[in-house]
C-alpha positions in Angstrom: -2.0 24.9 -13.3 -3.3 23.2 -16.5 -7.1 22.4 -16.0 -8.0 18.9 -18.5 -11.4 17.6 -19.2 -10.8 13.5 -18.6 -11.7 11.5 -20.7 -9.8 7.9 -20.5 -9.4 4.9 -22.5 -8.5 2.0 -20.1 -7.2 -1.2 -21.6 -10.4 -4.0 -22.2 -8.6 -6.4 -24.5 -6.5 -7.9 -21.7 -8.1 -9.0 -18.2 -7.1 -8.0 -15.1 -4.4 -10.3 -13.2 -5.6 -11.9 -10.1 -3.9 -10.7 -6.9 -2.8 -14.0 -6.1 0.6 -15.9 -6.1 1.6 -17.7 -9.1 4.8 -19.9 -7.0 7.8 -17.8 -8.6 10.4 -20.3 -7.1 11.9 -17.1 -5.5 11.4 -16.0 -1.9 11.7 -13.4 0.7 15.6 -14.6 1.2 16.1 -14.0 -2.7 18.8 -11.6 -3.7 18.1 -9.4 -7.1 21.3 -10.9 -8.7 19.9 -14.7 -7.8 16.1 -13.4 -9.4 18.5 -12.2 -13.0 20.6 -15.2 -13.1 20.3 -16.6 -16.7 18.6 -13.4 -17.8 20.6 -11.7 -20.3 19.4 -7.6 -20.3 21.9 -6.1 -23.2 20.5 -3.9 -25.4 17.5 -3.2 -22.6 17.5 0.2 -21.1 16.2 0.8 -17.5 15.5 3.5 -15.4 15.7 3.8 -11.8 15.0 7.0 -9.6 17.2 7.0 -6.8 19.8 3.8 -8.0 22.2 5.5 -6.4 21.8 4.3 -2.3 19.6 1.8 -0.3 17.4 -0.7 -2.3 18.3 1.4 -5.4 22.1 0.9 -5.9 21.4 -2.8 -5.3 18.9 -2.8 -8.0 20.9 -0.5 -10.7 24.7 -3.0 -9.5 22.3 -6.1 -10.6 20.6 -4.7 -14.0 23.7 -3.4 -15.0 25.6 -6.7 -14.5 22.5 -8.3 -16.2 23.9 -6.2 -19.2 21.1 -3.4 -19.2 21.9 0.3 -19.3 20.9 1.9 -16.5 20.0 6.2 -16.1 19.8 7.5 -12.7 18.3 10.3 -12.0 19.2 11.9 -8.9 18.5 14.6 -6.5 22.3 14.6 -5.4 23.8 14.2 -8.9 27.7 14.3 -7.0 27.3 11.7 -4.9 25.5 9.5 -7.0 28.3 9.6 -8.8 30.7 8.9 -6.6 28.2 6.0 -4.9 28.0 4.7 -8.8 31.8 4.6 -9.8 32.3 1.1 -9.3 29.9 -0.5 -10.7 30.5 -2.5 -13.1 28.4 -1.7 -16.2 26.9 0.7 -18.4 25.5 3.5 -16.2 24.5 7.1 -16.1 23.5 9.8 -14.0 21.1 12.8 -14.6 19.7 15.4 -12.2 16.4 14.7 -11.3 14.5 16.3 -7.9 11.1 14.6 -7.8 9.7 17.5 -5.6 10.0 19.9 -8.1 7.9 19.8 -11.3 10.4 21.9 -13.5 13.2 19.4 -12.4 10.6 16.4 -13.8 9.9 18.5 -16.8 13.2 19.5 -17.7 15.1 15.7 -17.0 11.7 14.1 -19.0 13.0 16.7 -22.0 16.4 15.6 -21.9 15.5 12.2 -22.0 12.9 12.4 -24.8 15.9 14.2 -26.5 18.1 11.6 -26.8 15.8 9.5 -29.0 16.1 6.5 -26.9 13.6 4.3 -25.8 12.7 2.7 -22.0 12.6 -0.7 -21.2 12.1 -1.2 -17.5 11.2 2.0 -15.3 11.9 1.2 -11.4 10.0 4.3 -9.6 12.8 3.8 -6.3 13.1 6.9 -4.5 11.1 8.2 -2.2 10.7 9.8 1.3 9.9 7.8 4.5 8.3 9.8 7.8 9.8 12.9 7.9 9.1 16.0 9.6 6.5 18.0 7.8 7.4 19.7 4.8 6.1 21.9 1.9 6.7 21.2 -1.1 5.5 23.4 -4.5 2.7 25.1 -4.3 2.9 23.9 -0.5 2.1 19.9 -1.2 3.1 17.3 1.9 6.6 16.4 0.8 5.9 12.5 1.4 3.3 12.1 -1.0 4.4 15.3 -3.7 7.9 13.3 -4.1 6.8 9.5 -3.7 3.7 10.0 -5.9 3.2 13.2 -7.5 6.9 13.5 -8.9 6.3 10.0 -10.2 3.3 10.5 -11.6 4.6 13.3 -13.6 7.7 11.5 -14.8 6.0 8.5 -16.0 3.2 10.9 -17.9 6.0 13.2 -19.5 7.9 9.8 -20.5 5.3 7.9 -21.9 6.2 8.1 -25.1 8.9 6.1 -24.9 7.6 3.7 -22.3 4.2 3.1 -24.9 7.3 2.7 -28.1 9.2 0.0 -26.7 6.3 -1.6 -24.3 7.6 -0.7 -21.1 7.5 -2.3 -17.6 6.9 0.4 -14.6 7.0 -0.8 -11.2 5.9 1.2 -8.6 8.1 0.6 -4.9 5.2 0.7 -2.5 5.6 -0.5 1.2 3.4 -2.8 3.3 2.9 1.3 5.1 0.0 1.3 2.6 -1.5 -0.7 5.3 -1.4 2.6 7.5 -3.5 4.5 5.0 -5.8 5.3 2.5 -6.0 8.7 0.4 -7.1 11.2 2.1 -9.6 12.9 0.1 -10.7 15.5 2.3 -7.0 16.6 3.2 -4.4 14.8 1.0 -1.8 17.7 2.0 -2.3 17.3 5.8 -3.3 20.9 6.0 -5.4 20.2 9.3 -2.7 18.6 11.7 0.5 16.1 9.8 1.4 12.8 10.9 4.4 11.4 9.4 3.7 7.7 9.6 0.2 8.5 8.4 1.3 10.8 6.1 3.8 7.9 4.4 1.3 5.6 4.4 -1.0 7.6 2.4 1.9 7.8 0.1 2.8 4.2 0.0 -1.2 3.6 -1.1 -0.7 6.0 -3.6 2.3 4.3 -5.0 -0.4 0.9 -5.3 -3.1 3.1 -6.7 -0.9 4.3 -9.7 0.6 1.0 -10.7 -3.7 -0.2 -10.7 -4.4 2.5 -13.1 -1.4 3.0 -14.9 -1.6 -0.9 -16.2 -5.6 -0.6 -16.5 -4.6 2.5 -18.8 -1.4 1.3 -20.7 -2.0 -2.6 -21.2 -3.4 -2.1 -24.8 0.1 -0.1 -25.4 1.6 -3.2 -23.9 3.2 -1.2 -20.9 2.2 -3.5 -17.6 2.9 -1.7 -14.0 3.3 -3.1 -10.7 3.7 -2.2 -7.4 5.8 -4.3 -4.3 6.7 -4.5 -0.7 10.6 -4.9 -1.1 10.6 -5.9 2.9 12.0 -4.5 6.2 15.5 -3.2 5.5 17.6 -0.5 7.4 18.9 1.8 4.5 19.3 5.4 4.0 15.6 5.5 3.6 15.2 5.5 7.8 17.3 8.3 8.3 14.1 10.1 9.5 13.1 7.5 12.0 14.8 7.8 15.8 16.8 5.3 17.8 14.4 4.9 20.0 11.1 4.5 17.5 13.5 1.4 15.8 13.7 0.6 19.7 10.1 0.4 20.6 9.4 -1.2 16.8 11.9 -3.8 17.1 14.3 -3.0 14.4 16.7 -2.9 16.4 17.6 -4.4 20.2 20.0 -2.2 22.6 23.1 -3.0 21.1 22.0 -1.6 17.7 21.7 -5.7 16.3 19.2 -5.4 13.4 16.2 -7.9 13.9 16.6 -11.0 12.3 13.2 -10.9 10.3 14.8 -8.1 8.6 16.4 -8.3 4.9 19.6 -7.3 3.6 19.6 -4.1 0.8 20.3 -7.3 -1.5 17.5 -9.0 -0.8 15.6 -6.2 -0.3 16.0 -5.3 -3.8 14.9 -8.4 -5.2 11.2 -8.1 -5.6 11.5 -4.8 -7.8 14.0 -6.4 -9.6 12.2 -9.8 -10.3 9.0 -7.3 -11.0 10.7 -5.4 -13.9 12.1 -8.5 -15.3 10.5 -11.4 -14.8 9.2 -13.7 -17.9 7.1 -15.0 -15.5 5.2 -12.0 -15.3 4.7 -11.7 -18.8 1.5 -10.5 -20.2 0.5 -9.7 -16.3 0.2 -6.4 -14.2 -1.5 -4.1 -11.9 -0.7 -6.0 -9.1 1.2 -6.0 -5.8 4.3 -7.9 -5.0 6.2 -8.7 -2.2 8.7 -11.5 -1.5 9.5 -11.9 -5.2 5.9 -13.2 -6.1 2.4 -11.5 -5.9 0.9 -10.7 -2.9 -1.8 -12.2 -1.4 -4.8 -9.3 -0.2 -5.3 -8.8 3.6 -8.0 -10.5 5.0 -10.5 -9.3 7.1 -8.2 -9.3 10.7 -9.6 -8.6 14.2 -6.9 -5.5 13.9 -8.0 -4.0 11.2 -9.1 -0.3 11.6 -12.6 0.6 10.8 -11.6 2.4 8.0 -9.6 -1.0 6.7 -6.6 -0.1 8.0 -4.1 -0.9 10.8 -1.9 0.3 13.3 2.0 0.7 12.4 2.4 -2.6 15.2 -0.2 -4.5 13.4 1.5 -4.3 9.7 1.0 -7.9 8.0 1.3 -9.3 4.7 -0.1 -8.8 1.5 -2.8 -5.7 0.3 -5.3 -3.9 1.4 -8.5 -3.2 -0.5 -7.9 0.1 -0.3 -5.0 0.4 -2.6 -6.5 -1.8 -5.0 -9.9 -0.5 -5.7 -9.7 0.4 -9.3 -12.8 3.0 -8.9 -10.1 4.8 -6.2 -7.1 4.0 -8.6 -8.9 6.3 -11.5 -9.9 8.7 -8.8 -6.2 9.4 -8.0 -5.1 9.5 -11.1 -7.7 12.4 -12.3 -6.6 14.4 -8.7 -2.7 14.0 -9.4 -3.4 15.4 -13.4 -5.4 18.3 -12.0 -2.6 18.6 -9.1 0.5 18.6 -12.0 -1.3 19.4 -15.1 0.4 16.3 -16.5 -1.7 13.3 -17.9 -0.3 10.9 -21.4 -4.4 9.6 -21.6 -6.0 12.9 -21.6 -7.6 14.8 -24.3 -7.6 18.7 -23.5 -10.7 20.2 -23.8 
């Protein structure tokens, strides 16, 4: 492990954005393609872990028919070729497991290799309640792959994300409600919970995009993180019938609830966060519904901790994964944890 002294230069020249709605004209019903109409992407390369199923094939179909290049790098390289064949579009596939720092490392060299720049990064993939699992040096797989694999990426790419002022966007959940980081235990070495365990992942996802703007604005790289919405993808496969029973995602007959969006729609806010000229000189925010989020308010619900229980999920962001002070603190435990970190001088 590489051991770095910190020592940070956060962006002061720019303000931070208010987490509030600015009325984007788009809403939770929006589809990513209706969020890109009359934006014209060629010549724009994007990135998007995991744009080969769920929310991330919708995303890389609609940037690629926008005209931008897309690379996805993927766990399963086969069948994200095969799930990517008919798009229509200038796409590519790489290998790319998010669990495994030598895989980051050795797609991140392959990339810078190429000599080409990075528009828009869409961090996609991720894990969602799983049964416990190790990871690395023995790391909870929910938040080594959904944050820690991220993290490194977006550290080992910077370079090109600072040369062409990049856009990262972070795909969080409203499960950061669940959760905040763990300090004591961030690995769940003294009894896992998966839900738990995902939401403390989902925070983290919030907690990067917060720093990651704070620390790249100057560069003119912006990051944000969003709620996409409820949608049934590949992403539930860890989630029983009867938990989607007792949740409501589903009723008997396996009809999907009708708050619930379509992977279309679903895709839209990430989408409409990499892209949007509304967003322009704006970041470190969370999204959801195509617009910026709203925080939680103080709810007879809530947890003492500021949380709530997985019944209880609402809209908008919690404190807790928008506290700058909390933000940093992640960022210096995930460069210790990966010996990875773009801002840091070495001692």
């Amino acid at each position: 492990m590489t051991t770095h002294t910190t020592s940070h230069t956060t962006g002061t020249s720019t303000p931070a954005t208010p987490q509030r709605g600015i009325g984007s004209g788009f809403g939770p019903r929006s589809t990513a393609q209706e969020v890109l109409r009359g934006l014209d992407l060629t010549g724009k390369l994007a990135l998007v872990t995991g744009g080969y199923s769920g929310l991330g094939l919708e995303t890389t179909r609609a940037l690629a028919a926008a005209g931008a290049r897309v690379v996805v790098p993927a766990r399963r390289r086969g069948a994200a070729e095969e799930a990517l064949a008919g798009v229509d579009g200038a796409v590519e596939v790489d290998t790319l497991d998010l669990s495994d720092l030598d895989s980051v490392r050795a797609f991140a060299d392959r990339f810078l290799a190429s000599g080409r720049g990075i528009d828009l990064m869409i961090d996609n993939a991720g894990v969602m309640a799983c049964p416990e699992t190790r990871v690395g040096p023995g790391w909870e797989a929910q938040f080594a792959t959904n944050h820690l694999g991220h993290f490194a990426l977006v550290n080992r790419l910077w370079p090109v994300l600072a040369a062409g002022g990049a856009r990262v966007v972070a795909v969080s959940s409203r499960g950061h409600q669940l959760s905040g980081i763990r300090w004591d235990d961030v690995h769940f070495a003294r009894g896992y919970d998966k839900w738990l365990a995902y939401g403390q992942a989902k925070t983290a996802n919030v907690l990067f995009a917060v720093h990651l703007d704070a620390l790249g604005r100057d560069a003119g790289v912006r990051a944000f993180a969003l709620h996409p919405g409820e949608i049934l993808t590949p992403l539930t496969r860890h989630v029983s019938r009867e938990e989607m029973l007792d949740a409501g995602w589903v009723d008997e007959e396996g009809n999907v609830s009708g708050s619930f969006k379509t992977p279309e729609q679903g895709a839209a806010t990430q989408v409409w966060a990499a892209t949007s000229p509304r967003l322009a000189g704006l970041g470190g925010v969370y999204c959801e519904d195509c617009d910026i989020a709203e925080p939680v308010g103080t709810a007879g619900n809530d947890l003492a901790d500021g949380t709530v229980a997985r019944d209880e999920l609402t809209t908008g962001v919690s404190a807790h994964a928008t506290d700058p002070e909390q933000a940093a603190r992640l960022w210096r435990l995930s460069a210790e944890l990966t010996g990875v970190d773009a801002f840091t001088r070495s001692a």
